[in-house]
C-alpha positions in Angstrom: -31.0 -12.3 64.1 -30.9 -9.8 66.9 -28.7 -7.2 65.7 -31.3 -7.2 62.6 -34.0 -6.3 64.8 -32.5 -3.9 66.6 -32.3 -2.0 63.2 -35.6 -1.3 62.8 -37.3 1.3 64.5 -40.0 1.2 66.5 -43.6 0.8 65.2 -46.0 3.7 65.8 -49.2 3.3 68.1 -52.0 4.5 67.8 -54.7 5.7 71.3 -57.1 3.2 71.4 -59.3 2.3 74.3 -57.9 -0.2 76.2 -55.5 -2.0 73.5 -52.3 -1.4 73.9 -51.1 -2.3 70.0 -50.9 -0.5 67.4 -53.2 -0.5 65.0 -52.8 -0.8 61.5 -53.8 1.9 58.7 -56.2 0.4 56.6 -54.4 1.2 53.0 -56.4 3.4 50.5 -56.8 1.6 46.7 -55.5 3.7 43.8 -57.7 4.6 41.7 -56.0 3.3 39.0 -58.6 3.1 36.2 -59.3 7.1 36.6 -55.7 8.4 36.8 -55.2 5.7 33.2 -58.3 7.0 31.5 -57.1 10.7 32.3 -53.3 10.2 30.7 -55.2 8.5 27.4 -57.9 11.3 26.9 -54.1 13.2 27.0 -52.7 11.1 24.5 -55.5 11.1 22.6 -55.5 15.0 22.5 -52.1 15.5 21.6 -52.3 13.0 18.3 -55.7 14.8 17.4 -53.1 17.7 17.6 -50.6 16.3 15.5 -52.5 15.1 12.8 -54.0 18.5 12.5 -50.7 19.4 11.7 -49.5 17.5 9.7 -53.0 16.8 7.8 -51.3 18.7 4.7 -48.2 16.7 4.5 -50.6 13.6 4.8 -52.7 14.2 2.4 -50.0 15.3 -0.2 -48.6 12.0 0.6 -52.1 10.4 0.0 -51.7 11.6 -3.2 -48.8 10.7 -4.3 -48.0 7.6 -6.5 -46.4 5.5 -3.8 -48.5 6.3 -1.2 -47.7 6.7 2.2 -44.8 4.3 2.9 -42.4 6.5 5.5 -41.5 9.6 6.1 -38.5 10.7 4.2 -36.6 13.6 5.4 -34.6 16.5 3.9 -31.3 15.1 4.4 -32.1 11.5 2.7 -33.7 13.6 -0.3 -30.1 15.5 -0.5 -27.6 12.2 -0.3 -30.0 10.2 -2.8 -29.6 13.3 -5.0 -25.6 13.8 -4.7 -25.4 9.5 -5.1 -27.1 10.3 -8.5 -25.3 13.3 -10.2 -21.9 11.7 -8.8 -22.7 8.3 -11.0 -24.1 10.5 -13.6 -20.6 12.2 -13.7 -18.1 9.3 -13.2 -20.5 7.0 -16.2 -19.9 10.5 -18.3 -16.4 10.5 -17.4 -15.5 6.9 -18.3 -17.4 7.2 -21.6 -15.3 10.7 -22.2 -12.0 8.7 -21.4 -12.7 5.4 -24.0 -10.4 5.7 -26.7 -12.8 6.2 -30.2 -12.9 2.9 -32.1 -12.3 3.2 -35.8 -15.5 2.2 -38.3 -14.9 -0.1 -40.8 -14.4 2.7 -43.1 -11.8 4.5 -41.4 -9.5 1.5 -40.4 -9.1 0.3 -44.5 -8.3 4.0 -45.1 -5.7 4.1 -41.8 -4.3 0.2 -43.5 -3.7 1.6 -47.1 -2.1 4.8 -45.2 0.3 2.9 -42.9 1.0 0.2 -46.4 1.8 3.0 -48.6 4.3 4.0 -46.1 6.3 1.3 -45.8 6.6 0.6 -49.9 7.7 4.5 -49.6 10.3 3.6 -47.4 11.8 0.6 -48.9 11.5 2.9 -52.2 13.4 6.0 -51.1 16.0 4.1 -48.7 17.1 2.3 -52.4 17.5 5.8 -53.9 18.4 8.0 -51.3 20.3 5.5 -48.3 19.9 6.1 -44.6 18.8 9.7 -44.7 15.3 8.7 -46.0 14.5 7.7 -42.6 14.2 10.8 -41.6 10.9 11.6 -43.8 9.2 8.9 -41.8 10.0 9.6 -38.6 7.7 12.2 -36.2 9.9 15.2 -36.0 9.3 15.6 -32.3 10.8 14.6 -28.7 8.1 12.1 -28.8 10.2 10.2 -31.5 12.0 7.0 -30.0 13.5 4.3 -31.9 14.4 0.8 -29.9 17.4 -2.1 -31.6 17.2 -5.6 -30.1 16.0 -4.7 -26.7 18.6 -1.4 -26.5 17.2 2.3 -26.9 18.6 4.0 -30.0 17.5 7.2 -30.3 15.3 9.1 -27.4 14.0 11.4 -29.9 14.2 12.9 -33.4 17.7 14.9 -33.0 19.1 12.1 -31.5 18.0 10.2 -35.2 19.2 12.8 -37.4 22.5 13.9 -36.1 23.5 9.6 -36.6 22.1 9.3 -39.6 23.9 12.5 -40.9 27.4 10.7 -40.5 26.2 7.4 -41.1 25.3 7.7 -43.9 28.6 9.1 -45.5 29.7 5.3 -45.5 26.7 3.6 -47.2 27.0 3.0 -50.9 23.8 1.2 -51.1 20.9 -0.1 -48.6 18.2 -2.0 -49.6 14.6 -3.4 -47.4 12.6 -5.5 -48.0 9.4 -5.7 -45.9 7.7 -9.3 -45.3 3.8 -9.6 -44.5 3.4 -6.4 -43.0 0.2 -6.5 -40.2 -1.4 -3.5 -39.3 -3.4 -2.8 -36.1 -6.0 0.5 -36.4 -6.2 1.5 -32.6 -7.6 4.7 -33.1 -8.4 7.5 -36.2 -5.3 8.2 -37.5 -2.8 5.5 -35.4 -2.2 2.0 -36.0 0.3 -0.5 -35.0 2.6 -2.2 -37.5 4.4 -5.2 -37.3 6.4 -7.0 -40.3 9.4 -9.5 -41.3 12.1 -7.6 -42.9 15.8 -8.3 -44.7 17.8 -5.5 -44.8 21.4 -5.4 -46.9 23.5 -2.6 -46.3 26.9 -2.3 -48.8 29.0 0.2 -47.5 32.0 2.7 -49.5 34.4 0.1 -49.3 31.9 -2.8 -51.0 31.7 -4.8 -48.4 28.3 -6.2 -47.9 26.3 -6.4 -44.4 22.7 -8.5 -44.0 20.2 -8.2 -41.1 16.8 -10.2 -40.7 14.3 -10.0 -38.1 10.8 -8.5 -37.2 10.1 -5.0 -37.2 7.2 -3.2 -35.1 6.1 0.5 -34.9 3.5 3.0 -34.4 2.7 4.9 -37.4 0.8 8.1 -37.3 -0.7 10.5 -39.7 0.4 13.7 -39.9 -0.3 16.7 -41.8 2.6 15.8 -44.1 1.4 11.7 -44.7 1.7 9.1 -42.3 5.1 8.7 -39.8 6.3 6.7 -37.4 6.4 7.7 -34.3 8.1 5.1 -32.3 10.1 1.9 -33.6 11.6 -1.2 -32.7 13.7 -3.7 -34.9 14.2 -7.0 -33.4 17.0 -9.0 -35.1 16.6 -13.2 -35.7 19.4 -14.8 -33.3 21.9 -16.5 -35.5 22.2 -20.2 -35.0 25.2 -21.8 -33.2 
């Protein structure tokens, strides 16, 4: 408690007549209530200054629909405005990439193309043998042709140069389609899926079946509908 004491420097006196203590300095009040009212009346002056200049913004916000709800800056204006023509673009974009769906009209006229096909097939295959394939098939690299799970031909050269020398040792080859389903996916394409029996004689007369399901995608071209890709599945023979 000492040392604390000793800390503390000594307390000032004041000359009095005859007292020896110090006297105390009466405190003065703030005025508190003066110095208060001054900083409002400042306040007060610098909004009366504000709304002076801002009065035209205020009233154009007055007269707006909404009101005066809050104040909205340039920057907010900008993003709400990029946000819009960015969903305006990507809803225009996903409408531009949806495939067209064929009208009733246009897929009967796409299932009597793709049908005709197929009965020309079967027809010229009897007359002509393996080379008739060749009329149905894209003439492209697009061309692709698939047998029991193994890639045939990659594209349309690959097709005709077999077909050239396989057919040098077919007497006769005959197909038969089954119920032959058709798919319109779009103007002018549709899937096709069918049974079919297939006998093959050869030069010799030997005599070779095949059964199984057929599928394709047929196209129409400028010279009459084609396949464009095909895949022949053949029925696994029993044990």
């Amino acid at each position: 408690m000492c040392t604390i004491f000793a800390w503390l420097p000594p307390a000032r006196s004041t000359p009095s007549s005859g007292v020896g203590f110090a006297k105390p300095t009466p405190s003065v009040p703030r005025n508190t209530s003066m110095r208060a009212g001054a900083r409002d009346r400042r306040g007060m002056a610098g909004r009366h200054w504000l709304l002076a200049r801002d009065r035209p913004n205020l009233q154009a916000l007055r007269d707006s629909p909404g009101g005066i709800t809050k104040p909205v800056d340039k920057a907010t204006n900008l993003g709400r405005w990029i946000c819009g023509a960015g969903l305006a673009l990507l809803l225009g974009s996903c409408r531009s990439m949806a495939p067209d769906t064929p009208d009733a009209s246009s897929s009967a006229a796409t299932e009597d193309g793709v049908r005709q096909m197929a009965s020309s097939i079967a027809r010229d295959l009897a007359q002509d043998g393996p080379n008739a394939w060749l009329r149905y098939f894209v003439d492209g690299r697009e061309f692709f042709m698939a047998n029991d799970g193994r890639l045939q031909f990659s594209n349309f050269a690959e097709a005709k140069a077999f077909l050239g020398s396989f057919s040098v040792g077919v007497a006769h080859l005959e197909l038969a389609w089954g119920e032959i389903r058709i798919d319109p996916i779009a103007p002018g394409a549709a899937v096709m899926g069918s049974p079919y029996h297939e006998v093959l004689t050869d030069t010799n007369g030997r005599t070779v079946q095949f059964s199984g399901y057929f599928t394709g995608l047929a196209v129409e071209t400028p010279s009459g509908w084609k396949l464009r890709d095909a895949h022949w599945s053949s029925a696994a023979s029993s044990p």
